[in-house]
Structure formats: C-alpha cells, structure tokens
N, C-alpha and C positions, 0 to 999 in steps of 0.2 A: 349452807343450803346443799342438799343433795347436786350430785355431779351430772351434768347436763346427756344427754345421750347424743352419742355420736356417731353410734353404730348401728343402722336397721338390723331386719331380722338375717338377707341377703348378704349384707358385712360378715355377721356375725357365723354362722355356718361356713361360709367364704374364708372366711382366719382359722378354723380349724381345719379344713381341707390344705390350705398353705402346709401347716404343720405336718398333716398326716395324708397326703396325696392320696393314698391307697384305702382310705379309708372312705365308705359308703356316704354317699350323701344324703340318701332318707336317713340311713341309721342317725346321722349327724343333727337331722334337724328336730328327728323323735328327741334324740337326748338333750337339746335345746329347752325343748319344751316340757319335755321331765323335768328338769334342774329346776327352769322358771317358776314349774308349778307346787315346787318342795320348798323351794325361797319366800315365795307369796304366800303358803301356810304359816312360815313362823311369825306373824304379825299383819296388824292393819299400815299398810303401807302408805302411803303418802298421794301416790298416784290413784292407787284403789279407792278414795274417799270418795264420796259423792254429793251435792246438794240438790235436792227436787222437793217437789211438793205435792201430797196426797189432796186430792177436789175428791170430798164428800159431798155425794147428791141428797137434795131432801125426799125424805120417805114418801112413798106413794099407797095410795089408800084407796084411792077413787075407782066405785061402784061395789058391786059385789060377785065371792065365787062361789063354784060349785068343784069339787074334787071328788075322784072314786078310789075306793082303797084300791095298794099296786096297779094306778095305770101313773105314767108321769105325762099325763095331760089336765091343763088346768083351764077351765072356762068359766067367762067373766061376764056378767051385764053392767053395762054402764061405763065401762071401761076403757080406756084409749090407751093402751098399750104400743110403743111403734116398733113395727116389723123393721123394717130395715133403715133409719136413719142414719145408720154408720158404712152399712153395707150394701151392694145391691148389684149382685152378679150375675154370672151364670156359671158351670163347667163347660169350659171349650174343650174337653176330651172326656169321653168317659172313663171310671175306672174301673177296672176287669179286676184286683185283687180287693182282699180286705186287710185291716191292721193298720199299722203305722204305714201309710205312701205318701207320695208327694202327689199334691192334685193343682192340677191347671184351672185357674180362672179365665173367664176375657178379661175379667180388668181385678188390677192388685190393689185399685184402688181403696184407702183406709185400713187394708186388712193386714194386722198385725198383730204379733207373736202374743200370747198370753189374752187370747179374745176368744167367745165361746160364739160361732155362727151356726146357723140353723141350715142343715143341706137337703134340696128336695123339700122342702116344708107343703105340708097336705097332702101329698103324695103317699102309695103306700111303702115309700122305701125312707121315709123322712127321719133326719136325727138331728142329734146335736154333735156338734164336734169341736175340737179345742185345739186354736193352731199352738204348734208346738215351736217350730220355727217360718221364717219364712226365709225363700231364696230371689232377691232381684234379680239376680241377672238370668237366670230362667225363668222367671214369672209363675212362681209356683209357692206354695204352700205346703207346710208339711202335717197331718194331722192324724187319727186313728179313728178310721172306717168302717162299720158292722156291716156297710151293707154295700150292693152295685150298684151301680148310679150311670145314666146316658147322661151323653153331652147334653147340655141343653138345662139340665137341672137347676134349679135357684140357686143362689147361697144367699143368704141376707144377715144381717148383723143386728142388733140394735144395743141401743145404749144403754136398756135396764139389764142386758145381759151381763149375768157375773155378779150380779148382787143376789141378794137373801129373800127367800119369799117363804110364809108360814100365813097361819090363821090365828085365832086367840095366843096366847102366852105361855101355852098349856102344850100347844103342839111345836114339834121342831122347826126348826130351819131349812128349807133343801135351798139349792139354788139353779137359778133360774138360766137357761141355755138359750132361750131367744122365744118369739113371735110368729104365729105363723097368720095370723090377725088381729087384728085389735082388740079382738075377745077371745084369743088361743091361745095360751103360756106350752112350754115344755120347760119342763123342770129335769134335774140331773138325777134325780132316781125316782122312783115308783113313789107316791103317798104313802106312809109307812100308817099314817094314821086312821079314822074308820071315813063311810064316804059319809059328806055332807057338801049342804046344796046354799047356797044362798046366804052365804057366812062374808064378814067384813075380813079385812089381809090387809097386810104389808106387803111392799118391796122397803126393801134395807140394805144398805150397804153396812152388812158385820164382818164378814171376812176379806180383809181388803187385802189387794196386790201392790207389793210395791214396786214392780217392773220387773221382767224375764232377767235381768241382767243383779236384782238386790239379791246380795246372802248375808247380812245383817245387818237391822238397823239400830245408828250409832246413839242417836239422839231428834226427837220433835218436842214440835213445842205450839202450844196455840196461839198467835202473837194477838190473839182478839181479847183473850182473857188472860194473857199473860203468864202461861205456866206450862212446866215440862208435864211430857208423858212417862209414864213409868213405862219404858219400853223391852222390860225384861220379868214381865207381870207372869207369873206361871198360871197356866190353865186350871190348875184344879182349887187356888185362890179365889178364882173368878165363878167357879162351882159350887161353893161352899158356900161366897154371900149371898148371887144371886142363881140360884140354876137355872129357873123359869127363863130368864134373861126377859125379866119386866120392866126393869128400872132403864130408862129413857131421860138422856139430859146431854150435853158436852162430850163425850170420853176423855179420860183422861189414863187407860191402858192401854198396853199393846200386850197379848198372850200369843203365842205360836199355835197357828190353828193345826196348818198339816201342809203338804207340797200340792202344789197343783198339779194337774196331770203332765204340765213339762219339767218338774221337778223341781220347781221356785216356789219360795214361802210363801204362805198368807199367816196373815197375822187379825186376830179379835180384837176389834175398837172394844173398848166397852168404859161406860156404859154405853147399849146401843144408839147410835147417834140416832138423828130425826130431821135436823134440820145441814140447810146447805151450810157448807163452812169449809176452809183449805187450811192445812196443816205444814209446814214446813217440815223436812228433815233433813238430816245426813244418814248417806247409808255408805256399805262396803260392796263394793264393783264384783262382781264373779269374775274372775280371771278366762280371759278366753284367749285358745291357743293361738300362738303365731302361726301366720299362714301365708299371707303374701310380701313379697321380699320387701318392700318397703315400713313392714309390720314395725313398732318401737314398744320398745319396754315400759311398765310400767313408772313414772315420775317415783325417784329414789333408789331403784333397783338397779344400779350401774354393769354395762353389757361387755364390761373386761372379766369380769369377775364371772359371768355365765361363761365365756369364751373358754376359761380356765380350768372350767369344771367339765366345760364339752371336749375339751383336749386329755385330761384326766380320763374321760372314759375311751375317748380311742386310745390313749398308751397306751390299758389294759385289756385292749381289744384282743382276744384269742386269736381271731384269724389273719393278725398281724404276727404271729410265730411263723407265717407256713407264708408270709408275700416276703418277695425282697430279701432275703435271707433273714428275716424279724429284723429289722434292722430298727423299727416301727413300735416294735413291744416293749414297751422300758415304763416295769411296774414302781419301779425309784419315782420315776420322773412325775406320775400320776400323784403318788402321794403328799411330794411334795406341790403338786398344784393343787390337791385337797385341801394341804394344811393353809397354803396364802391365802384361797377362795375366805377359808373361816375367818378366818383374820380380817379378811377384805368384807365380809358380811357383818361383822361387828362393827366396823368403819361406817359402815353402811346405814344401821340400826341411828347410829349415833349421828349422822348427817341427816336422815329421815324425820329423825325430832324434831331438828331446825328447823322443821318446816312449820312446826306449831300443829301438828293434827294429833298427837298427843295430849298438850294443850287445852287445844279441844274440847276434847275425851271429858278430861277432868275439871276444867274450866266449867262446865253444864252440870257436874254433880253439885252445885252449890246452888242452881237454879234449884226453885220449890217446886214439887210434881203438885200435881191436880189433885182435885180431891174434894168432896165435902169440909166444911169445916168455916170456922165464922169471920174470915176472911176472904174466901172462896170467891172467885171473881170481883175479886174489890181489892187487893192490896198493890200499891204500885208497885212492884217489883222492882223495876228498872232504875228508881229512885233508894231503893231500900237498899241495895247493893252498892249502889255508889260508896 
C-alpha cells in the first residue's frame, strides 16, 4: 500500500527552508507545487481517483415556443419553466467593471461553481452568467460580466439551466442559461436558425458536466440495464450514425463535447437520453494547488520525495552563489537529489498499484458496453462473468 503522508503542505516547505535557510519562502512553495503538479501528470494516481454519480433529468416538452432569428430570447405558452428553484438572490454591491470579477451576493446560498444564473433578469441590463469559481470565506462569486449592474439586482438560478434546448431534430442544440418567467428561457447564444412561432421543443440533458473538479472520466456504467458506457466514444463517430441526433433511448456513449466556460469538460450522452435515470462513475480529480499549510498530498504521492526535489531546485538556486559565501550553491548535491527522487518515483508507481486503481482500470474493460444488439438490456451480466 502506498506510504501514508506525514508531512502537510507547512512541514514540507518548512524541511526545505531547514536545508537552505537563505532561500525564499514563496520561491519554495512555487517549486512545491511545480514538482506536485509534473508528478500527478505521469499517471492516474491513486489519490486522484473518484466515485460519484451523473442524475439525468427526464426531458421536458410541455406547451409550446416561439423563437426569432439572433435574438437568445425564447418564449413559451403553456409552459412552467422555474425561474429560480435553485437560486434566489440579490447583488449586495454593485459592480462598476466588466469581464471576469468577483461579485457579491446577500446569500451564497446553493450557488456553485459550474452553474449558469440569470443576473438582473427583465431588466434592460439582464444576462446570463456562469460561476467560474466560488470563494466562501468572502462570500463572493467569480463570473464574466458584459454589463453594470446596481446593488439590488436579481440573480436566480434554476434547475433546467445547463441542459440542451432545440425545436424539431432538424435544428441544433443551444443551451439554456436560466428563466426569467415561466414563459421566458435565455439561451447561450442567438437562434442560429429562421424565426418560428408556435413549434413543440425539448429541454435535454446532452452535454453533461461531470463536476468543476472531473478531467477524465475512468469508467460508467448503468447498473439498471447492466452495462458499461463507452466513455472514450469520438465525436465524429457519433456524427456519421446520427448527425440529426434523432435517435432517443438509454445512452450508452460518452464523446468529448468542449470545456465550459471554467475550463472543465462536458461530455455527449448519446444516444440523447429522455427519460430520468443515474449513472455511476469513476473519474480523475484535477489536481489543485497546495495552499494552506495544513494542505496533504494526493493518496500515493509520498512528501519525502517532493521534499527532495524542492531541495534540488534551491541547491541550484543562482542567488545562493552571491549569500553566505555560496556556501548554499552545490549543483552535485541537486543532482544527486534528482536521481533518488526518480528512483523514489518508480517506488512510488509501484506501491500506487497496490492500491488496485489500476485494477480497476482494467478490471471494467471486460464489462460489455451498451449498445443495440439482441441481448441488449436482457443479459445478466453479473452472472455471465462469474
């Protein structure tokens, strides 16, 4: 089993300073988090693995629209759309800039990172916006602003926002940024297509998120119908059978759609689901930098071996020539902390394993993926493999 951590982030910066007293303490903890973040590239580590679960909502159809070519306003009769079921704020400070700022709510309530909320809605400064991150201990929110906005401004959320909205089969996809009534959609760009009035629509969940923090995922599975997804399905596969994207049942793909505007995956169910239903996965963690002194390494990644590599780069620190008489500068001594580190990383690799997330990996490639076929939702799996 991988080597337990016994060193925070606080220890670890703290044991190079021992070494090299003279040496800068930001510098120290940049180069921490350089090393860490060259380490966590060479593989899916141990610690980084993840288990959650994707909740596909069932499609919504109910009443009908009206759309106008490039405007991204969409109006509905019959429609119950909810405005802010998730969200329902205000801005307690106006904001004077535009672009990426950080914006103040009175309440942080529900509103988090990878959510698209409506600011100002009916108003003539009204948009859509997409938090990017959020910060608790200032009670703030981070997102990218076109317009000024007074205190006092709405924000509301809901919960069809971030799913897929079109008309016939014929026309695209945009997706949907919130409510500003039960019969008002904003969508994320202009209607590309011509204006029509009184047409039937979907809401669809097709390009899903699998959280601010996924950068790939490992493996799902439907445990209703008992089969893996092909989660490494290429886009232009999925173009060739169906472009239209007509065909409606289970999915049983995952294709890489594009990043969201905080720079996290969405991935294409397909075929497009319809009905409710929760999917299982594993995915890989985005590595996020150490930050406060209590901070710990990722499970597997042992914090001697960072230590090693952080003492390495103060040896060959240049502005240890000119303290102390260089007494500090010893490019020997660096290298030979390069070559242990490797060694100690290979060690690493191989204690990582033990942990079975390899295993894993390959363990699931023997699972059947999805699919049509005359077995299709009927063969016990779980029995077959025994």
């Amino acid at each position: 089993m991988p080597t337990s951590q016994n060193q925070n982030y606080h220890e670890m910066w703290d044991a190079v300073l021992k070494k090299f007293p003279l040496y800068d303490t930001v510098q120290v903890k940049q180069d921490i988090n350089d090393i860490l973040r060259g380490i966590i590239a060479r593989r899916a580590w141990s610690g980084l693995v993840k288990y959650a679960i994707l909740s596909v909502p069932a499609q919504v159809t109910t009443g009908t629209v009206s759309v106008v070519k490039d405007s991204n306003v969409v109006t509905g009769v019959g429609t119950t759309w909810p405005v802010s079921d998730l969200v329902s704020t205000t801005l307690a400070e106006p904001n004077i800039e535009t672009g990426i700022i950080d914006l103040t709510p009175t309440s942080m309530a529900s509103i988090r990172p990878g959510q698209w909320l409506i600011l100002a809605g009916g108003a003539a400064t009204e948009e859509g916006i997409f938090v990017i991150s959020v910060d608790a201990t200032t009670g703030t929110f981070r997102a990218n602003c076109s317009n000024i906005q007074t205190a006092g401004a709405t924000i509301t959320g809901s919960s069809y926002a971030g799913r897929q909205f079109r008309l016939m089969s014929n026309t695209p996809f945009v997706t949907v940024m919130g409510f500003t009534s039960p019969t008002r959609m904003l969508i994320d760009r202009p209607w590309p297509y011509s204006t029509l009035s009184d047409q039937s629509y979907e809401i669809t969940l097709v390009w899903a998120s699998f959280g601010q923090d996924c950068k790939e995922v490992l493996t799902m599975v439907n445990p209703d119908r008992q089969y893996q997804f092909r989660v490494n399905c290429q886009k232009a596969e999925i173009d060739a059978s169906d472009p239209r994207r007509a065909i409606s049942q289970m999915p049983y793909k995952l294709a890489f759609h594009e990043s969201d505007p905080a720079g996290s995956p969405l991935y294409e169910l397909w075929p497009r689901p319809v009905s409710l239903a929760a999917y299982p996965y594993f995915y890989i963690k985005q590595w996020t930098p150490l930050e406060n002194d209590n901070d710990m390494l990722p499970n597997g990644i042992r914090s001697d071996v960072i230590v090693k590599l952080a003492k390495a780069e103060a040896a060959q620190w240049p502005g240890h020539k000119k303290l102390d008489g260089g007494i500090y500068y010893d490019p020997p001594l660096a290298i030979r902390l390069q070559e242990q580190a490797e060694i100690d990383i290979q060690y690493m690799k191989n204690e990582d394993d033990s942990t079975a997330v390899m295993q894993m990996v390959y363990k699931y490639q023997r699972w059947p993926y999805g699919g049509p076929g005359p077995d299709y939702y009927q063969t016990d799996y779980e029995s077959y493999y025994v």
